[in-house]
VOPAGU-2260 file (C-alpha; in pm, 1 decimal, decimal comma):
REM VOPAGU-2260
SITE   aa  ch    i         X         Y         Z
SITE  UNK   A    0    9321,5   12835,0    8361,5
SITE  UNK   A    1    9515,7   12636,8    8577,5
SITE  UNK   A    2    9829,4   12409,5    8373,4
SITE  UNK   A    3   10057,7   12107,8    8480,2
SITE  UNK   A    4   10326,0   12052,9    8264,5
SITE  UNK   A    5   10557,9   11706,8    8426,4
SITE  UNK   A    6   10907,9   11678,5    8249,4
SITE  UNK   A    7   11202,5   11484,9    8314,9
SITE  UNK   A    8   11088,3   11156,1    8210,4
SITE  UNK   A    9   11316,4   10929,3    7960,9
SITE  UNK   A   10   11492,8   10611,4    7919,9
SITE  UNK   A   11   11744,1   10472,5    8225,0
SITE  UNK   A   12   11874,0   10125,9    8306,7
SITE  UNK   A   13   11797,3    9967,0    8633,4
SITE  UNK   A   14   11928,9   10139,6    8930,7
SITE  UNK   A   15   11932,9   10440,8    8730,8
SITE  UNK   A   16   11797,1   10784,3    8856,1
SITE  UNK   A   17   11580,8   11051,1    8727,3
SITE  UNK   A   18   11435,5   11381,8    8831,4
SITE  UNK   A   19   11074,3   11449,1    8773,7
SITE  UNK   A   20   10906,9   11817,2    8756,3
SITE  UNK   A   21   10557,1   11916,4    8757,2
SITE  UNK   A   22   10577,3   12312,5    8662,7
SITE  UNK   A   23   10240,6   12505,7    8712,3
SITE  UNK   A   24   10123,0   12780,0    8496,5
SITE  UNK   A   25    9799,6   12996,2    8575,5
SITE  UNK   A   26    9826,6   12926,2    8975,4
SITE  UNK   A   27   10131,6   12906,7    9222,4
SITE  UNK   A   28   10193,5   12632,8    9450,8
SITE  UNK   A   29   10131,4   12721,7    9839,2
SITE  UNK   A   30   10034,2   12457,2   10062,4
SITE  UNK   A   31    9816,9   12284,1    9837,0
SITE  UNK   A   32    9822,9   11908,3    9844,2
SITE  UNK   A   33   10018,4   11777,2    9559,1
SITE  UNK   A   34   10080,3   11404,5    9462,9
SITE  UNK   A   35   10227,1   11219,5    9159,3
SITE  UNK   A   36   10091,0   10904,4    9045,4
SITE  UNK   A   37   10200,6   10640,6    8749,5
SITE  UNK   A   38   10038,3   10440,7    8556,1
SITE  UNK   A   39   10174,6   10088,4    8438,3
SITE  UNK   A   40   10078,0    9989,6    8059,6
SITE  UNK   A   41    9775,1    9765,7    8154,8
SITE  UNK   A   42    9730,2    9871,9    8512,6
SITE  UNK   A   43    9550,9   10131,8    8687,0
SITE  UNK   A   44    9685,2   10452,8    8796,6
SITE  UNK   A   45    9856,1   10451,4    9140,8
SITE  UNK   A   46   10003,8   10700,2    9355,4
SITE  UNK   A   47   10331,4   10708,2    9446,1
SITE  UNK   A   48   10419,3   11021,1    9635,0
SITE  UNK   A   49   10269,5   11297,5    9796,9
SITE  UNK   A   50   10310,9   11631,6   10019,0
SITE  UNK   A   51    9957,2   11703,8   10214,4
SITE  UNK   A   52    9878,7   12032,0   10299,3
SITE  UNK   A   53   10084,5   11963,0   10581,2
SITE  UNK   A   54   10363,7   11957,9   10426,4
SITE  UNK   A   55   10391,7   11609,7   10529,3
SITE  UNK   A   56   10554,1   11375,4   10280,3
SITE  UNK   A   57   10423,5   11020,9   10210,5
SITE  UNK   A   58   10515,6   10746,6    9965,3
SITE  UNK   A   59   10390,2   10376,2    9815,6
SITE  UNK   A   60   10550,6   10100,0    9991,5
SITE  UNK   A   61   10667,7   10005,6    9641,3
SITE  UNK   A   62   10904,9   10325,3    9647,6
SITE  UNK   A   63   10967,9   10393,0    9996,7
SITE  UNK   A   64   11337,1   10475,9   10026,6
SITE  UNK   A   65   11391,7   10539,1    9665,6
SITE  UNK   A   66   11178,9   10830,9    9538,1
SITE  UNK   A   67   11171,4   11181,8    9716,6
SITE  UNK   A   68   10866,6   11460,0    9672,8
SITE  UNK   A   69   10975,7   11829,4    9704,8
SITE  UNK   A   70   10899,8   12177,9    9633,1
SITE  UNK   A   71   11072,9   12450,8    9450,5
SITE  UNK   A   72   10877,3   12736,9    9489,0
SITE  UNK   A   73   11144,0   12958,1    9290,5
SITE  UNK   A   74   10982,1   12765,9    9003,2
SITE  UNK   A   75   10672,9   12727,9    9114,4
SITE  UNK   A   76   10737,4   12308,2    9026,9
SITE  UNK   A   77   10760,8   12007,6    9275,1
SITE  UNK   A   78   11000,8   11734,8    9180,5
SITE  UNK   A   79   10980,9   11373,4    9224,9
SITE  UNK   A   80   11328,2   11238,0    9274,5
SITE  UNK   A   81   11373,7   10877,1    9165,7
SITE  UNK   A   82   11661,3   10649,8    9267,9
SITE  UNK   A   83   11706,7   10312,7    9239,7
SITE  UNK   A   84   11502,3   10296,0    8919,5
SITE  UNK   A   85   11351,4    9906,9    8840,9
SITE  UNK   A   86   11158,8    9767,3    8553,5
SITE  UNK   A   87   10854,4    9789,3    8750,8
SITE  UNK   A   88   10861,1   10145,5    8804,1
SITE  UNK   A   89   10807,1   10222,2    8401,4
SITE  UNK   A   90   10512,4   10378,1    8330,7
SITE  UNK   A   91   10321,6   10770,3    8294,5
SITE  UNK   A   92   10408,3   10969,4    8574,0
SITE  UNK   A   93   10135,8   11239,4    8612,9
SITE  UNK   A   94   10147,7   11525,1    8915,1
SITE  UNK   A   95    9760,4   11589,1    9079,2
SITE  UNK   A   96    9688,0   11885,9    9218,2
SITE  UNK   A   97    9352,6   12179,0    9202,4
SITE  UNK   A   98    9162,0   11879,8    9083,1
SITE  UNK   A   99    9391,3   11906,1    8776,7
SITE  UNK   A  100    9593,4   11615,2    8573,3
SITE  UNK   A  101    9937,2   11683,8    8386,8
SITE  UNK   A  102    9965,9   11536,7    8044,6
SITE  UNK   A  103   10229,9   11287,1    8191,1
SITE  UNK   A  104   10586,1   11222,8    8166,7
SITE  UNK   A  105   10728,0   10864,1    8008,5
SITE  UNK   A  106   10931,4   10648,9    8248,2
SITE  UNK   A  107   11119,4   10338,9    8078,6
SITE  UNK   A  108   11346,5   10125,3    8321,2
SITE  UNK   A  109   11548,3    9889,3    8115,8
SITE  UNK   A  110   11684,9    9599,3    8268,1
């Protein structure tokens, strides 16, 4: 059975950074398409990052230039790196991959 597990989340003031891991368990990463998402108290999910099968990386307009998608196969994780945090990036940050949902990670941006 396949597991996501994100951690990294927490509590940063504005222009703060944090690093955000999605760890599988029961499956390793190859070049399957994985994306993180967030979800806004209120709002609907949206996704904010992604690496296609490809390989190729893209992000929400809304983040462009401030949050980074990789891979670290060692630990069979991908990251989300987050610069620049802002008030409006608080939310759940879930990772998407094998048709499966992580149990989220909390985001707070404090400003």
């Amino acid at each position: 059975q396949v597991q996501l597990v994100e951690s990294g989340g927490g509590l940063v003031q504005a222009g703060g950074s944090l690093r955000l891991s999605c760890r599988a368990s029961g499956r390793q990463f190859t070049t399957n398409a994985v994306a993180w998402y967030r979800q806004a108290p209120g709002k609907e999910r949206e996704k904010v990052a992604e690496i296609t099968h490809e390989g190729k990386k893209n992000y929400a307009d809304s983040v462009l230039g401030r949050f980074t998608i990789g891979t670290d196969n060692a630990r069979n994780s991908r990251w989300l790196q987050m610069n620049g945090l802002r008030p409006e990036d608080t939310g759940v940050y879930y990772c998407f991959t094998w048709i499966t949902w992580g149990q989220g990670t909390q985001v707070t941006v404090s400003s």
